[in-house]
MMTF fields as JSON, N, C-alpha, C and O atoms, coordinates in Angstrom:
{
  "mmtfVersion": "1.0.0",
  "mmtfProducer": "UNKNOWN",
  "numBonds": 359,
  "numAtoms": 360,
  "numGroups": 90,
  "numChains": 1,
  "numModels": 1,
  "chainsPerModel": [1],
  "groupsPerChain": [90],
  "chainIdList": ["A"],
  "bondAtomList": [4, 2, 8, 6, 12, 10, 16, 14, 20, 18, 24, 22, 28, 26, 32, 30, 36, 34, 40, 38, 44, 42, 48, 46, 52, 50, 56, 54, 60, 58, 64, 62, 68, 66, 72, 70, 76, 74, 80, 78, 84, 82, 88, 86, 92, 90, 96, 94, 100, 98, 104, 102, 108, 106, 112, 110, 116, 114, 120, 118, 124, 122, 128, 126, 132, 130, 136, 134, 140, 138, 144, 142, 148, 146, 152, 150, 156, 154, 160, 158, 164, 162, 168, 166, 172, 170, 176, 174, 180, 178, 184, 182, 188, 186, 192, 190, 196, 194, 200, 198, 204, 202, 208, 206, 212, 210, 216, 214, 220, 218, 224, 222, 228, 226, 232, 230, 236, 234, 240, 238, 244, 242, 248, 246, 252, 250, 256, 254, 260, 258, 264, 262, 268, 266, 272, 270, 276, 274, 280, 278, 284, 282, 288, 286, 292, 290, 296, 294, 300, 298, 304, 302, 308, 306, 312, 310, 316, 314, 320, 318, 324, 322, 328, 326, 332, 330, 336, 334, 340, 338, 344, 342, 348, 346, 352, 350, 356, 354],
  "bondOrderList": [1, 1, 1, 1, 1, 1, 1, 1, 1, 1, 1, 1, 1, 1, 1, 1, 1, 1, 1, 1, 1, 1, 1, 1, 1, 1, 1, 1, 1, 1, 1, 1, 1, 1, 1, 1, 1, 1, 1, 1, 1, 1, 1, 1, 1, 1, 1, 1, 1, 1, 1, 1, 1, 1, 1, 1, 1, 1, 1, 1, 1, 1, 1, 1, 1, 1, 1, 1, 1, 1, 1, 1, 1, 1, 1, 1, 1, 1, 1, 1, 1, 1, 1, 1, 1, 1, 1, 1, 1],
  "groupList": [{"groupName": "UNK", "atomNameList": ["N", "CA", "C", "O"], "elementList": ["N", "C", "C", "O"], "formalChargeList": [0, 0, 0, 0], "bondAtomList": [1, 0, 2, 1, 3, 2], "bondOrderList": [1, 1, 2], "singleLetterCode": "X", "chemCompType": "L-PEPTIDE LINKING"}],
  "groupTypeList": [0, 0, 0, 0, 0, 0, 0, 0, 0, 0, 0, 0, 0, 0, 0, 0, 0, 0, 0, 0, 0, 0, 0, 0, 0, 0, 0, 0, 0, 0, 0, 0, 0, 0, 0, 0, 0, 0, 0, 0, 0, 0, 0, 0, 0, 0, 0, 0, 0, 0, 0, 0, 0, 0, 0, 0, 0, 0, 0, 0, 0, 0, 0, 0, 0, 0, 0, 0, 0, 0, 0, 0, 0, 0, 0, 0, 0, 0, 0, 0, 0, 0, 0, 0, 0, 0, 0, 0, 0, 0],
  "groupIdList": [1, 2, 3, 4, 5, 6, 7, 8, 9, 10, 11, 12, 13, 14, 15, 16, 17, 18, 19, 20, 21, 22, 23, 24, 25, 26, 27, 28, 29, 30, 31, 32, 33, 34, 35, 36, 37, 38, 39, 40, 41, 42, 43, 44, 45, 46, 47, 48, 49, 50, 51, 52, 53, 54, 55, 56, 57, 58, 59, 60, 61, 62, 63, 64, 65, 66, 67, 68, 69, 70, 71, 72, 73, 74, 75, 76, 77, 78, 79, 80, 81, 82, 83, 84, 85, 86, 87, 88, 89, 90],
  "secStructList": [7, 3, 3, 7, 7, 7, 7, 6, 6, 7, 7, 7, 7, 1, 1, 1, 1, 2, 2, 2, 2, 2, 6, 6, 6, 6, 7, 7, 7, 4, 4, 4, 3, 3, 3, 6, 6, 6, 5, 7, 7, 1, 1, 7, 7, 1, 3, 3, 3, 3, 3, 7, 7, 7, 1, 1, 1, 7, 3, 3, 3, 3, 3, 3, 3, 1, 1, 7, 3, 3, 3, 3, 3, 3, 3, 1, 1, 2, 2, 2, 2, 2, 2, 2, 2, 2, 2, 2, 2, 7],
  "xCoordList": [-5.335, -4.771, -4.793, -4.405, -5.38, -5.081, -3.86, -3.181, -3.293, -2.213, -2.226, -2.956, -1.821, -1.789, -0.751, 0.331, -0.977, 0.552, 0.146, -1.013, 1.357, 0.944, -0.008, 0.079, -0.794, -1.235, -0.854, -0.152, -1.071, -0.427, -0.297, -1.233, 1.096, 0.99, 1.237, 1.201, 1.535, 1.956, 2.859, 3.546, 3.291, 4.229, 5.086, 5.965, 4.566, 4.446, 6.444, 7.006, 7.009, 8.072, 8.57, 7.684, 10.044, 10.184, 10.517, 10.326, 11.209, 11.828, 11.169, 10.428, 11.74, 11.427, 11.972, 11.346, 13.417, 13.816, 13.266, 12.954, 12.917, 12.005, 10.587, 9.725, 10.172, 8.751, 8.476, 7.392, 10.017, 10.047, 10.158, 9.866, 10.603, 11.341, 10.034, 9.482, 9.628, 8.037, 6.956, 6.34, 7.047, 5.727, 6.615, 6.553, 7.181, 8.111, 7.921, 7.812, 7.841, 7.721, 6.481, 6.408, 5.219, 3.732, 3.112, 1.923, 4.321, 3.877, 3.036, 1.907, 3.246, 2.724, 3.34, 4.43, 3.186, 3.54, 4.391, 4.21, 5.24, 6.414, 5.503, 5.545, 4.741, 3.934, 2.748, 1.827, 2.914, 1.6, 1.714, 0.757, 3.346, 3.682, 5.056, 5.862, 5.445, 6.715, 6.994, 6.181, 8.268, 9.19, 10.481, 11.507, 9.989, 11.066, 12.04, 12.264, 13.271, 14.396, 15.0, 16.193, 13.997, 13.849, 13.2, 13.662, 12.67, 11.757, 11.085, 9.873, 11.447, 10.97, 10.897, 11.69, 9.641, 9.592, 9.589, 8.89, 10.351, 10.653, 10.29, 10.874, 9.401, 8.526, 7.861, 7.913, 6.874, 6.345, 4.877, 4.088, 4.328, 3.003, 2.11, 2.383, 0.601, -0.193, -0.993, -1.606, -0.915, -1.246, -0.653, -0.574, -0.434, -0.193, 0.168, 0.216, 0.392, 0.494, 2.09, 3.104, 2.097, 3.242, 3.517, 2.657, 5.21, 5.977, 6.539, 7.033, 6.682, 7.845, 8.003, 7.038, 9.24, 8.942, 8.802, 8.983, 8.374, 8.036, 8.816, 9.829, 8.641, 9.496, 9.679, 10.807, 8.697, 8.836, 9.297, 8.878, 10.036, 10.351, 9.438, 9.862, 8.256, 7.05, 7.09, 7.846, 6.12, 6.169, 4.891, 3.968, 4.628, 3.252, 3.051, 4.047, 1.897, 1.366, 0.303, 0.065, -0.101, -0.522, -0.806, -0.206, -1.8, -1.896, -1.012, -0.72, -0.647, -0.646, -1.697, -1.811, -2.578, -3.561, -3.946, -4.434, -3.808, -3.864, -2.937, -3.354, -1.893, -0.354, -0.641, -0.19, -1.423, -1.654, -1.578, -2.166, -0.662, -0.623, -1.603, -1.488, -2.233, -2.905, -2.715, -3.018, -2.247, -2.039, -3.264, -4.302, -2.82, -3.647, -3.789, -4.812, -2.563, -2.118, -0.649, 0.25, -0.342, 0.542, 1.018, 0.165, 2.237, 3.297, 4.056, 4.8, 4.209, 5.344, 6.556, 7.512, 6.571, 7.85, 7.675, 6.809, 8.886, 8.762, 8.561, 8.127, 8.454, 7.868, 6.034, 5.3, 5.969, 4.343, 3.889, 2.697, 4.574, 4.434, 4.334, 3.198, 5.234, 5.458, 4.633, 4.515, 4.174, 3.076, 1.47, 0.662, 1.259, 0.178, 0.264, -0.764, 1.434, 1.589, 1.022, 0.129, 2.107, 2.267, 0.411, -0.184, -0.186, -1.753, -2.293, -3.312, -1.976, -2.653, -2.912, -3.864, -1.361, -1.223, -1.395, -1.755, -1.063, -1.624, -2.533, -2.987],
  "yCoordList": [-7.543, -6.21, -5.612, -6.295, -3.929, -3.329, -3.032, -3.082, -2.675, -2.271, -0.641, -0.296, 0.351, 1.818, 2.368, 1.789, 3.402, 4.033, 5.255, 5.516, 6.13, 7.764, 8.392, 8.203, 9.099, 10.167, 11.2, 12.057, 11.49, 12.367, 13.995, 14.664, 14.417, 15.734, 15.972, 17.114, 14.851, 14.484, 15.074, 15.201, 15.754, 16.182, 15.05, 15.375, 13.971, 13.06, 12.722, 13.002, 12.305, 12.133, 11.041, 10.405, 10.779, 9.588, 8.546, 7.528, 8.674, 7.16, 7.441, 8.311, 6.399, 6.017, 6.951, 7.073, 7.839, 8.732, 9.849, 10.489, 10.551, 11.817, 11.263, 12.134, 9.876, 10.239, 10.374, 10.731, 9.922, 10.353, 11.543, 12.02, 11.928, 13.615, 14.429, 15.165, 14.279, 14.384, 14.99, 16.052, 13.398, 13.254, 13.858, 15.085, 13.567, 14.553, 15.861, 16.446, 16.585, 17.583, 18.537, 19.739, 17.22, 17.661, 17.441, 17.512, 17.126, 16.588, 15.562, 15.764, 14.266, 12.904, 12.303, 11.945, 11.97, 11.651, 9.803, 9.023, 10.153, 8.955, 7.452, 6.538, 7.687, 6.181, 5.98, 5.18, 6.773, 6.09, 5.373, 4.857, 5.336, 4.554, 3.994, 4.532, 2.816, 2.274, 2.075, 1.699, 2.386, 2.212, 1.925, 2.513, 0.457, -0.539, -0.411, -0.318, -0.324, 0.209, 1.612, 1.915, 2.356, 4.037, 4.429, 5.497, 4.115, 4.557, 3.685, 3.868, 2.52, 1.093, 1.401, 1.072, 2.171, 2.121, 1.302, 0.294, 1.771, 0.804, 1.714, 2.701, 1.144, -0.251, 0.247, 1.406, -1.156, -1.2, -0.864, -1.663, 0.281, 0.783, -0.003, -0.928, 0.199, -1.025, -1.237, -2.28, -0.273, -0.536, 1.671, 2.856, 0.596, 2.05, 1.373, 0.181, 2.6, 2.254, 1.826, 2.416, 0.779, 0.333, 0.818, 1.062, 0.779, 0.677, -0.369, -0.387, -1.915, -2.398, -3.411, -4.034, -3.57, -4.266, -6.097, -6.882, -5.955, -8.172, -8.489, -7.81, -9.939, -10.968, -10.609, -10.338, -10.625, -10.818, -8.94, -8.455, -8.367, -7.2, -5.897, -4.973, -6.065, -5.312, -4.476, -4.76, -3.629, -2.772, -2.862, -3.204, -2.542, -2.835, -1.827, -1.102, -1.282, -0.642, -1.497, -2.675, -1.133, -2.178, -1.402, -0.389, -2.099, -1.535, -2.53, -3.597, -2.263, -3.184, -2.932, -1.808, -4.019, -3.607, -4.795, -5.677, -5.043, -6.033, -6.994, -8.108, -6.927, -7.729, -8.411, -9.501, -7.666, -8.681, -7.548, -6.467, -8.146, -6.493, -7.227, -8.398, -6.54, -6.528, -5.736, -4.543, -6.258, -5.185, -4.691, -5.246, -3.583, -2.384, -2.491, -2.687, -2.356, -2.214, -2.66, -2.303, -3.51, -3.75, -2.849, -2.433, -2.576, -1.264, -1.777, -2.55, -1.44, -1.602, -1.399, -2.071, -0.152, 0.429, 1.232, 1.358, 1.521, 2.423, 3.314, 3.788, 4.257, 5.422, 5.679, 6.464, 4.623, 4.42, 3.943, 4.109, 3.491, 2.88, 4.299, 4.768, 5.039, 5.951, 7.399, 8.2, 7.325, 8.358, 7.811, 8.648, 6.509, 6.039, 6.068, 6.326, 5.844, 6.244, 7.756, 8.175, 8.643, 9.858, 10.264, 10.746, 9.911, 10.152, 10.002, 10.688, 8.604, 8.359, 8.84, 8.897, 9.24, 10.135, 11.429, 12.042, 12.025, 13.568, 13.749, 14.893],
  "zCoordList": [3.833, 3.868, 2.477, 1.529, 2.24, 1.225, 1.121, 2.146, -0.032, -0.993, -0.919, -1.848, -0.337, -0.717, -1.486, -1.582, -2.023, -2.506, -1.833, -1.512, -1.599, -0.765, -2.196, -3.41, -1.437, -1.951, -3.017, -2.48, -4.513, -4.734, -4.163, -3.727, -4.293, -3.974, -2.716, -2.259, -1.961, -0.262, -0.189, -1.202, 1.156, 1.509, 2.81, 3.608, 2.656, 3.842, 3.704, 2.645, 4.536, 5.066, 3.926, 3.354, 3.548, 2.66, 2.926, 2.262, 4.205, 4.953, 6.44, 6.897, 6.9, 8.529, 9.55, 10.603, 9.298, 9.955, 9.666, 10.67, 8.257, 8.28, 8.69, 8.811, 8.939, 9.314, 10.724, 11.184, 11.72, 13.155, 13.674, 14.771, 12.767, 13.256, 12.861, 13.679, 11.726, 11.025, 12.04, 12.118, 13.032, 14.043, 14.985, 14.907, 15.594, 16.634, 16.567, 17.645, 15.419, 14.937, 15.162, 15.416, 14.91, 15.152, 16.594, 16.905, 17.485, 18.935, 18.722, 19.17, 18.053, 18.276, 19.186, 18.741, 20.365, 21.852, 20.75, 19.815, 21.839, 21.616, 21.469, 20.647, 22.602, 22.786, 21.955, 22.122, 21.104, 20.217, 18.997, 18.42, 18.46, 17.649, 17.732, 18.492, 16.92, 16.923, 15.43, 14.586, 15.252, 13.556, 13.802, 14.146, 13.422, 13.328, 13.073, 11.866, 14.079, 13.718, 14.027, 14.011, 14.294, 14.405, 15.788, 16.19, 16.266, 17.222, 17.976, 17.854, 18.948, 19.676, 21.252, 22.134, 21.338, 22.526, 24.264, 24.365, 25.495, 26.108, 27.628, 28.076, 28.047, 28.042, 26.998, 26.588, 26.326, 25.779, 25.582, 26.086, 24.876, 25.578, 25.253, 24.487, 25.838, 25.844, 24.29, 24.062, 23.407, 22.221, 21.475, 21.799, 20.301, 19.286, 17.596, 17.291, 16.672, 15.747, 15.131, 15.504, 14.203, 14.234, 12.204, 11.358, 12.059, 10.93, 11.265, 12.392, 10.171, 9.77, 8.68, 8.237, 8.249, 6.953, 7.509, 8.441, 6.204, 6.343, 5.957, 5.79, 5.576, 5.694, 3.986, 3.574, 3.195, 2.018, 1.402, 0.351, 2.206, 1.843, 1.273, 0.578, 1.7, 1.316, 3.373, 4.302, 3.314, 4.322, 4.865, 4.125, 6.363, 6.913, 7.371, 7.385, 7.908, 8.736, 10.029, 9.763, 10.908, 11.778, 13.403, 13.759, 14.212, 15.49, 16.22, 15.68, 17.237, 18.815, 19.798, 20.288, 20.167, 20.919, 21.59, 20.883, 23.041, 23.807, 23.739, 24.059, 23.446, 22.996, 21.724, 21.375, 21.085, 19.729, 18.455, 18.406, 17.441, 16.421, 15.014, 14.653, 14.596, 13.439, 12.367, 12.401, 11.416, 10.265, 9.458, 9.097, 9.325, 8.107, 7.14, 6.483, 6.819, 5.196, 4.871, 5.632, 3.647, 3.242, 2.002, 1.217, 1.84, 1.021, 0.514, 1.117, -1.386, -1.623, -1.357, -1.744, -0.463, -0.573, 1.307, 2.173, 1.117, 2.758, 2.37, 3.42, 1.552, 1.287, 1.63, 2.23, 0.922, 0.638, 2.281, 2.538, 3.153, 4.459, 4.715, 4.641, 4.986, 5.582, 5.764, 6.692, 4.526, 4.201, 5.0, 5.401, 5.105, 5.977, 6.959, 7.585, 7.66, 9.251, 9.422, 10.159, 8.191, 9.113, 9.129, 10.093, 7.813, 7.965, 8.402, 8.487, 9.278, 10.68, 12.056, 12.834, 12.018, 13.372, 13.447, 14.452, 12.048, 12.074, 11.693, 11.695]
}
């Protein structure tokens, strides 16, 4: 996994709750992503993009796709997570 930092000059969301309300905002349908803690959809859809932090306190980005998640990219920070999601989906 690469290392990103956001973009300069982003207007991208700073935490996990502005980046829901964010995509909510741009009509990104509920089921196409999950943020850990914020937004865990139920049932569970059959693949979408995921937020959550690791074990070692760094932040992921990642799909679910066929019950199996694969990560993207690893983040220092939830900021820097957060700005890759929202780029993804919008």
């Amino acid at each position: 996994m690469s290392t990103m930092a956001p973009p300069e000059g982003t207007d991208a969301p700073p935490d996990r709750h502005a980046t829901r309300a964010a995509l909510r905002a741009a009509g990104v349908a509920d089921s196409h992503y999950r943020i850990e803690g914020v937004h865990e959809p139920v049932p569970t859809p059959p693949d979408f993009l995921f937020l959550r932090q690791a074990q070692d306190g760094s932040w992921e980005t990642g799909t679910y796709e066929r019950g199996a998640t694969h990560g993207i990219t690893r983040h220092p920070t939830e900021t820097a997570a957060c700005a890759h999601l929202f780029r993804l989906l919008t």
